[in-house]
RODO-2510 file (C-alpha; in nm, 4 decimals, decimal comma):
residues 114
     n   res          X          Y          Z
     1     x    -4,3354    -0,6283     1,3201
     2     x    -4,2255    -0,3649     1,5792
     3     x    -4,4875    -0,1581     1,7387
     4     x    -4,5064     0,1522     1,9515
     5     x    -4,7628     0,2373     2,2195
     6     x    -4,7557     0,6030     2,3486
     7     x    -4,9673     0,6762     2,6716
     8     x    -4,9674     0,9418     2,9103
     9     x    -5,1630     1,1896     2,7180
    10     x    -5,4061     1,4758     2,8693
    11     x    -5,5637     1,8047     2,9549
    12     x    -5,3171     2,0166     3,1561
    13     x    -5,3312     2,3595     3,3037
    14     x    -5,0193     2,5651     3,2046
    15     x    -4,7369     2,5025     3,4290
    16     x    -4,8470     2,1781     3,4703
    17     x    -4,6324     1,8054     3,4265
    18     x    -4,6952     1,4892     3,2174
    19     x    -4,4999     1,2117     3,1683
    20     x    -4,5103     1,0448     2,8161
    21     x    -4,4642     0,6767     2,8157
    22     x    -4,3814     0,4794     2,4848
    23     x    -4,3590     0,1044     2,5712
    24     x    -4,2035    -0,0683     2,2213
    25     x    -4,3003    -0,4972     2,1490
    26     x    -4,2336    -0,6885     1,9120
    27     x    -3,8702    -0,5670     1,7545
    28     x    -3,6316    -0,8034     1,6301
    29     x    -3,3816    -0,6621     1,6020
    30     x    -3,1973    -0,3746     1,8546
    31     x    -3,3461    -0,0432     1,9078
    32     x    -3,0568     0,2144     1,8330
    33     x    -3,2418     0,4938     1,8809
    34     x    -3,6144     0,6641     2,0382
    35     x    -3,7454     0,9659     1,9883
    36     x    -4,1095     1,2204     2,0493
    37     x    -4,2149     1,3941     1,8033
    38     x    -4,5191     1,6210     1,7576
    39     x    -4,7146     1,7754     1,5482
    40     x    -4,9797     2,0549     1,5967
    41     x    -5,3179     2,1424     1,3561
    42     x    -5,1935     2,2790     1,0518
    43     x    -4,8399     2,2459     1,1407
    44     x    -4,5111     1,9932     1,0420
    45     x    -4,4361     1,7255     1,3052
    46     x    -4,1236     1,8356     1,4727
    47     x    -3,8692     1,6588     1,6650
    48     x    -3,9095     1,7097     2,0824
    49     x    -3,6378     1,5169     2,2224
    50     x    -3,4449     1,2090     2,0959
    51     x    -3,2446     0,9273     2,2980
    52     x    -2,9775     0,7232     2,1545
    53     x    -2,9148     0,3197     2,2923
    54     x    -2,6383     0,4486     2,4576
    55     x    -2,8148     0,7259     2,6203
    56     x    -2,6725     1,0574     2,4626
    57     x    -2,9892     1,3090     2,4017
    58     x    -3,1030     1,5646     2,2170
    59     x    -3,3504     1,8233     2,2131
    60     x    -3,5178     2,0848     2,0244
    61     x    -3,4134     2,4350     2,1805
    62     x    -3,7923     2,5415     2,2912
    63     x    -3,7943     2,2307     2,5337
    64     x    -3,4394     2,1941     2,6199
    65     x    -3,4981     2,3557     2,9748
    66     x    -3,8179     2,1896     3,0624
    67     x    -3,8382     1,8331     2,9121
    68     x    -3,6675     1,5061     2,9919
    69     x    -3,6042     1,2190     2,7716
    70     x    -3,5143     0,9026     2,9735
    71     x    -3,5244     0,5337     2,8338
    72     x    -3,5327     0,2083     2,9307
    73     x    -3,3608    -0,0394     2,7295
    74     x    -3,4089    -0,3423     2,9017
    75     x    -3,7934    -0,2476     2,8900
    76     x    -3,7777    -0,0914     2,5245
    77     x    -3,9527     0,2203     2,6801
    78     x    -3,9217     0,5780     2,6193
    79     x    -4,0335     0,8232     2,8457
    80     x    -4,0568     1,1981     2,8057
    81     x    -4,0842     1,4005     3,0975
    82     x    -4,2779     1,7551     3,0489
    83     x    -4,2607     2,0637     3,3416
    84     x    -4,3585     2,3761     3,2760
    85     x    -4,5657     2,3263     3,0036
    86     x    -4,6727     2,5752     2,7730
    87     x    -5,0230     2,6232     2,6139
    88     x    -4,7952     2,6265     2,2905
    89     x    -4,7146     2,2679     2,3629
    90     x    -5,0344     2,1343     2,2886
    91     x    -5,0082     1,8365     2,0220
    92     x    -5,0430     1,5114     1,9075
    93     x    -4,7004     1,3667     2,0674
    94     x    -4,5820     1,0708     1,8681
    95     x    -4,3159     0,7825     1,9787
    96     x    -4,1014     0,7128     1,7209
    97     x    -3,8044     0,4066     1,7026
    98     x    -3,5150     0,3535     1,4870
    99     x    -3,3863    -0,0462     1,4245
   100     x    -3,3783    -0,1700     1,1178
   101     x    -3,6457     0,0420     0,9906
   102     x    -3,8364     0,3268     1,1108
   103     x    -4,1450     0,2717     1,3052
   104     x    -4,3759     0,5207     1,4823
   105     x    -4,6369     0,4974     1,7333
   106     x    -5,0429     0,6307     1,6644
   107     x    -4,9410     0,9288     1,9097
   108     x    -5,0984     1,1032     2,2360
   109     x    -5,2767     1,3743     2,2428
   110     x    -5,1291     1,6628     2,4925
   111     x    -5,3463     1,9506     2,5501
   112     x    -5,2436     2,2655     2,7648
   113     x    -5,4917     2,5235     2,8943
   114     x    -5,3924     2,8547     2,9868
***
């Protein structure tokens, strides 16, 4: 059973960096695709950024300028990679993975203070 472990997490002053880690075991079959999502108190989770196998990304347009999405396929990692960060940012930041099902990680929390 494939599982997702996000780390990375924190307490941030605005304008600050964090790098998200998702480290994926257990999958048995390929990994076509890795995304973050996040979700905020008394909002929908929303897709961040998403990385296909082959390495074509997307983004939703409020991070496009200041976050990274970079995998690691041979390590069945995801990384996202946050500058600039905004005190709107703060979340719960979840790993999610697309095989043969869809599987998502327990989440980090992400916390920006102004």
């Amino acid at each position: 059973q494939g599982q997702l472990v996000e780390s990375g997490g924190g307490l941030v002053q605005a304008g600050g960096s964090l790098r998200l880690s998702c480290a994926a075991s257990g999958f048995t079959f390929r990994i076509n695709a890795m995304a973050w999502y996040r979700q905020a108190p008394g909002n929908q989770r929303e897709l961040v950024a998403r990385i296909s196998y082959g390495g074509s990304t997307n983004y939703a347009d409020s991070v496009k300028d200041r976050f990274s999405i970079t995998g690691d396929n041979a390590k069945n990692a995801v990384y996202l990679h946050m500058n600039s960060l905004k005190p709107e940012n703060t979340a719960n930041y979840y790993c999610q993975a697309d095989s043969m099902a869809s599987y998502w990680g327990r989440g980090t929390q992400v916390t920006v203070s102004s």
